[in-house]
N, C-alpha and C positions, 0 to 999 in steps of 0.2 A: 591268712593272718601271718605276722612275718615274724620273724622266732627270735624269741627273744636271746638278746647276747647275758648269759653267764660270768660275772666274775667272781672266784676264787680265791681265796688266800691261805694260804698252810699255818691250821691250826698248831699248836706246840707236840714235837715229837717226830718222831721216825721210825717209819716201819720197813723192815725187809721184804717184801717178796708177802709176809704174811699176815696184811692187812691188819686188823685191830686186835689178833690175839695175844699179842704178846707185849700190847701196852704201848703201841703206837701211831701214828699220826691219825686223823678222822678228820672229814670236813663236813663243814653243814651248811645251807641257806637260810636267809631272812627271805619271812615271805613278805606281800603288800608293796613289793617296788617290784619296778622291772630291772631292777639288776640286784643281784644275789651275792652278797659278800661276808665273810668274817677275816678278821685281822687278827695276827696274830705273827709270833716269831720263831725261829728254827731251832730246834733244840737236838742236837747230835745223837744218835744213838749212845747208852752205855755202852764201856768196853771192858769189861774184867777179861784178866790177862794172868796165867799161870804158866812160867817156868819152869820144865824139869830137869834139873843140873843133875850129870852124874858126877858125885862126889868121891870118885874113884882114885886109885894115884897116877892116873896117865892124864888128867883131866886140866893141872893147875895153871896151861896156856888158855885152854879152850875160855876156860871160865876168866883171864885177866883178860881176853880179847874180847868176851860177853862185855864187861865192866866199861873197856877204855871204848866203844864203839855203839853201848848205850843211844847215847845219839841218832845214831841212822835207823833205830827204829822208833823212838818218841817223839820226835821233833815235829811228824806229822799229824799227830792226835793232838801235841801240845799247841800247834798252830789252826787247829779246826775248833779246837776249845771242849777235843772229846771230854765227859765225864767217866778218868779210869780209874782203875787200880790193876795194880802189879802185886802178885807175891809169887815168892820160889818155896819150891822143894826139891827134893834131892830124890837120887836113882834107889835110895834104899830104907826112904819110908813106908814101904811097906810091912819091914817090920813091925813097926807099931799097932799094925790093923790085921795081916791075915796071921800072923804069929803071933799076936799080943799075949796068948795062953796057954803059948809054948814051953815059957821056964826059962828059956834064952834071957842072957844079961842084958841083948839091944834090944826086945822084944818089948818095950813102954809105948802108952799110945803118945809119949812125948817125939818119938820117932814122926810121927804124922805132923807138928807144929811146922808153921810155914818159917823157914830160916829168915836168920837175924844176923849183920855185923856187927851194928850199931847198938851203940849205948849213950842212954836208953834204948830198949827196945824198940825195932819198928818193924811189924810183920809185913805190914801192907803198905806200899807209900802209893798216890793218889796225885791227883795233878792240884794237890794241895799241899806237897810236903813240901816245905821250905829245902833247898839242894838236892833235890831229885835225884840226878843226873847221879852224885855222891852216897845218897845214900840208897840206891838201884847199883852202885860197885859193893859197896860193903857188902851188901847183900847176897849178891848173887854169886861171892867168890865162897864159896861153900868149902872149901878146903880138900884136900884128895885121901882121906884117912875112914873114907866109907868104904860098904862091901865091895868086893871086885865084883859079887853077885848081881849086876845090876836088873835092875826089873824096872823098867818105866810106866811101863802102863799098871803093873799092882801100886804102882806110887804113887802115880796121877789120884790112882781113886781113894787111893787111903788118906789124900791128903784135903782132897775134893769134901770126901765122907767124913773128915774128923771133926770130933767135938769138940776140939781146939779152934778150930777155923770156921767157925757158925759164921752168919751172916757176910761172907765173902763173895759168893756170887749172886750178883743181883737176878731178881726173875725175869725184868727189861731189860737185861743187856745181854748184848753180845759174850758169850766163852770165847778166847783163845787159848789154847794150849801150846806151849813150845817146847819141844824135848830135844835136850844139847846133850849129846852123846857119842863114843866113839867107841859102843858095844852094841849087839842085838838087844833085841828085847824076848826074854824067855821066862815070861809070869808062864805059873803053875803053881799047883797045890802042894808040893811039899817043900821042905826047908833046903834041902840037898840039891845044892849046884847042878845044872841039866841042860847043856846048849846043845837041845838035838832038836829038829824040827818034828820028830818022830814021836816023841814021846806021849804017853798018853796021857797026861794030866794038863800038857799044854794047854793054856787059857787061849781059844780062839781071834782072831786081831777084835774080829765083828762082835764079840761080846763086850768089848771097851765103845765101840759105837754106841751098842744098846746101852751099855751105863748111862754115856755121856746123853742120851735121847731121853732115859730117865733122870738122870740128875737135873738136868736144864730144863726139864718136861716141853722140850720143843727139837726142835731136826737138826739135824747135819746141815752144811754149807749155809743156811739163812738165819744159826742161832750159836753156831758152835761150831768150830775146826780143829784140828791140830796140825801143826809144823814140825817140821824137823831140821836138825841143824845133825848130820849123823854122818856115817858112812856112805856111799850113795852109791860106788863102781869100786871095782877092781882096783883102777890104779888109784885111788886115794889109801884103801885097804893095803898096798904094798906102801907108798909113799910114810904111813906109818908104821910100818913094823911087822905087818901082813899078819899081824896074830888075830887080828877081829876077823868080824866075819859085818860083809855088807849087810847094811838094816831094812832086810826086806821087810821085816813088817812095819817099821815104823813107817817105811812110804805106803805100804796097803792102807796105812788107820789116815795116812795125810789124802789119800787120793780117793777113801771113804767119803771123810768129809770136804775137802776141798783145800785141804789146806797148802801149803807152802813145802815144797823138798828140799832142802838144800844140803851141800858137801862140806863138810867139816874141814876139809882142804883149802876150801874157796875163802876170800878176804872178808871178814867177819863185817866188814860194812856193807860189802856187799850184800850177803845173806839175810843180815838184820833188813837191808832196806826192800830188799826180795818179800819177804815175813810181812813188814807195813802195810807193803804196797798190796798183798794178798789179801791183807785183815778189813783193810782200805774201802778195796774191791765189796767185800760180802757185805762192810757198812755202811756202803754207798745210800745216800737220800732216795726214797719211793712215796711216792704223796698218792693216797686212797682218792681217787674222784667218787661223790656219791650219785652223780650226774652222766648218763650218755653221752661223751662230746661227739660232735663232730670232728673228725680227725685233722681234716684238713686247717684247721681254724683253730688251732692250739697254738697259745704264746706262751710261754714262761719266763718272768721274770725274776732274776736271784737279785737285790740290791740296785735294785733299777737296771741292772742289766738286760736285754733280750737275751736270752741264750739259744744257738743253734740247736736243732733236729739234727740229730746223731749217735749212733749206737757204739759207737767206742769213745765220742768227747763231746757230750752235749746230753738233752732228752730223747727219749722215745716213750711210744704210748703202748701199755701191754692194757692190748683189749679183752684179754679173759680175766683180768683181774683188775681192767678197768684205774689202771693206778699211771702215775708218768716216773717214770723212772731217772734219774741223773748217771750218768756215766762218766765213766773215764776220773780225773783228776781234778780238769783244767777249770772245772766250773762248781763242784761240789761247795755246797756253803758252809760258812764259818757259824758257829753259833751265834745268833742272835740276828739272822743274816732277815728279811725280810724274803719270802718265798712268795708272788701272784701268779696265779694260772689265769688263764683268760682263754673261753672259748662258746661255740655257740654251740647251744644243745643240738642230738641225735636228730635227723628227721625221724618221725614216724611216719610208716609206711601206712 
């Protein structure tokens, strides 16, 4: 009997790597024909995106060059037609959360709210805010009159965790974190300043993993990363001032999850489009096959395009999980893009 040809269409959704758990793509057949289809259209992964500005007084370049350079890291999601949101916080919200009980003046869980330039208020801007680009500057110039104490990673979570900030990350979407800095990161249990690696209440990097694997209740690299924009060698650490000390842990939590390293020295477009082009990578399109293909005999079409067989700018087929994977840039679909797979079932032996 001669086997029948399979066609495919990608139902609504994207999944990473982790097929239908986390709310995305599935495909099905119609039975009674000899060819098997549903139609359907592309719909981008979520992308929630958290900034952590230290609001320090050596910071008020770092954060106008975040502002005017905006750009080289949105322009990619805003032309894919991602569904995001953006908010910031600062290096010393964690007053709000692990001292709120402390008696301390800065000690309010208002310390945890996601900053605002603008007025009115806008905590969150979304690829719905009418001037983005303007008010993602107001925003994210947080000002330099925070603690010198900075702690990134207690302020990720305390801003993550606040009940100011309910309903900010979605359960289908993608986490980014991005932490802009040009101090270590030295979370611990007490209030009292402590830049020693030694100490013994230092907060482990691997216990901001475990947060972030429970807040998101899904993994590192296929659900959540973080960045960094920080210190990164020696000679950046001398080029400013040689008083910091390089952020090794913030690159351990970026190379945890997969994230992005980058040098606080290096030109702030660069970096941003470095951070995109990483975020990019982990959101890349995976469509579930529910069907054995044959390998040999896989077409993919984005918009009536054929696209090439290729593992850095084209498809590949991951047969343990049975899905086709999109790679590279050059072919990834825009929202609403029309996705056909075509191929002829597994022999059975």
């Amino acid at each position: 009997m001669s086997l029948k040809k399979l066609t495919m269409i990608c139902i609504s959704g994207l999944t990473i790597f982790t097929g239908c758990d986390k709310g995305g793509s599935s495909f099905s057949v119609l039975s009674g024909t000899d060819q098997f289809q549903q139609a359907s259209t592309f719909v981008p992964r979520k992308l929630d995106v958290l900034f952590v500005v230290d609001n320090s007084g050596s910071m008020r370049t770092s954060q106008s060059n975040l502002a005017s350079n905006f750009p080289s890291f949105i322009n990619y999601f805003k032309s894919k037609g991602y569904d995001f949101r953006i908010a910031i916080t600062t290096t010393d919200a964690y007053y709000g959360d692990q001292f709120v009980n402390s008696g301390c003046s800065l000690c309010t869980v208002e310390q945890t709210r996601f900053r605002s330039g603008t007025t009115p208020k806008i905590y969150v801007v979304d690829n719905n805010t009418p001037n983005l680009e303007s008010v993602f500057g107001s925003n994210v110039q947080v000002g330099t009159t925070g603690s010198g104490d900075e702690r990134a990673f207690s302020s990720l979570k305390a801003a993550l965790s606040s009940s100011l900030n309910v309903n900010f990350h979605r359960s289908d979407a993608f986490l980014a974190v991005i932490i802009v800095s040009d101090e270590e990161d030295f979370s611990h249990d007490d209030m009292t300043a402590n830049e020693s690696y030694t100490q013994p209440t230092l907060h482990p990097v691997s216990s901001y993993k475990s947060f972030l694997e429970s807040f998101t209740n899904a993994s590192a690299i296929k659900d959540f990363s973080v960045s960094t924009i920080s210190i990164t060698d020696e000679a950046c650490r001398l080029s400013l001032g040689g008083v910091s000390k390089v952020a090794i842990r913030y690159m351990q939590l970026a190379d945890m999850t997969g994230g992005s390293k980058n040098s606080l020295c290096s030109p702030f477009t660069t970096v941003l489009n470095n951070i995109s082009a990483s975020i990019a990578t982990q959101t890349q399109a995976n469509f579930i096959l529910k069907s054995r293909p044959d390998p040999t005999s896989i077409r993919v079409i984005i918009d009536g395009v054929l696209i090439p067989e290729s593992a850095t700018n084209g498809w590949s087929y991951d047969s343990v999980a049975n899905s086709i994977h999109i790679n590279g840039s050059t072919f990834q679909p825009q929202a609403g893009a029309s996705i056909t797979i075509n191929f002829d079932p597994a022999k059975i032996n």
